[in-house]
matplotlib code that plots the C-alpha trace (Angstrom):
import matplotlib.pyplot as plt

x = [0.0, 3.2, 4.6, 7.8, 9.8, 10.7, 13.5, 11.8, 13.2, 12.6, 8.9, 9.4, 11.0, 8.3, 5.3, 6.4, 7.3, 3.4, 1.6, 2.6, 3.1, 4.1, 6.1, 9.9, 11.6, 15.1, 17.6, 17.5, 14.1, 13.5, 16.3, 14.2, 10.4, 12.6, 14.3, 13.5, 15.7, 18.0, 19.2, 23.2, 24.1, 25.2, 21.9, 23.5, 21.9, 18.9, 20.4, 21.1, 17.4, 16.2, 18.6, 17.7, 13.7, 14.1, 15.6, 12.8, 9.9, 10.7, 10.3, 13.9, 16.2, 18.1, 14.5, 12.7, 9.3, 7.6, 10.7, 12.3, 15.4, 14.8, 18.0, 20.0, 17.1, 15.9, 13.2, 9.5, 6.8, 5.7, 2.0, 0.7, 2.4]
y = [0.0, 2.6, 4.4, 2.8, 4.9, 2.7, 3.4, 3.2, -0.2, -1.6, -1.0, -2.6, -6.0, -6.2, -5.2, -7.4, -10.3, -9.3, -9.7, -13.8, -14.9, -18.2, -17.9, -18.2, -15.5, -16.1, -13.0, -13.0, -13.0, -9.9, -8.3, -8.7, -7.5, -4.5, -3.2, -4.9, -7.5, -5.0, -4.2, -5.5, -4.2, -7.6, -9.5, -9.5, -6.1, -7.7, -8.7, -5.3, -4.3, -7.3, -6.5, -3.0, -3.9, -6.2, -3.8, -1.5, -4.0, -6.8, -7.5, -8.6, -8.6, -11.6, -13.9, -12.6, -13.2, -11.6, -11.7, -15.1, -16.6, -20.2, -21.4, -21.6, -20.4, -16.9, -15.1, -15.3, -13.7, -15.0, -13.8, -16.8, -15.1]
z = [0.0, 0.0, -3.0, -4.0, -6.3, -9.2, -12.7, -15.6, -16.1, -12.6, -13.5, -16.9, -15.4, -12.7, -15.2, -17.7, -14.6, -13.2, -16.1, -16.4, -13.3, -12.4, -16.0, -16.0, -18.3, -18.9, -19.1, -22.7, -22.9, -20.5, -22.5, -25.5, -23.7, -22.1, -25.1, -28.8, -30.8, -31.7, -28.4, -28.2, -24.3, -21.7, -20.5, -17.4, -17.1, -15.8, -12.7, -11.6, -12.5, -10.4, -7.5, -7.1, -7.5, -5.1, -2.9, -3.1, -3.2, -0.9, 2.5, 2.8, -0.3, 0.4, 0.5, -2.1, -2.2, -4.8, -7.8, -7.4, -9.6, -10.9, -11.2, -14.2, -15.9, -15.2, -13.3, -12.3, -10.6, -7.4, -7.1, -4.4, -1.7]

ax = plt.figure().add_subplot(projection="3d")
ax.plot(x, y, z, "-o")
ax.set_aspect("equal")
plt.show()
């Protein structure tokens, strides 16, 4: 119920993440949803986004809740919380 002040991207990973959740997006595929095919920057990007969201969105950072890693595959929205 607080105002969370979000980058434009943080919102973009956890609108996009929100809108299928339960669905595993790997870092590629966020990379693609957040800035087109033709985007060349270092998917690894996405981790910073997803750090600092969770920073600002979790109950504590270090268990996540609500943005969860699958491992080895990417990231998902946990909306049975």
């Amino acid at each position: 119920g607080s105002r969370v002040d979000l980058t434009r991207m943080e919102f973009n990973v956890l609108a996009t993440l929100a809108q299928s959740p339960g669905q595993t997006f790997s870092r590629t595929q966020l990379v693609d949803r957040l800035h087109g095919y033709a985007y060349e920057g270092y998917d690894r990007s996405v981790d910073s986004h997803v750090k600092n969201l969770r920073r600002k969105i979790e109950p504590d950072p270090a268990e996540p809740k609500y943005v969860l890693t699958v491992y080895g595959i990417g990231y998902k929205f946990n909306d049975e919380v």
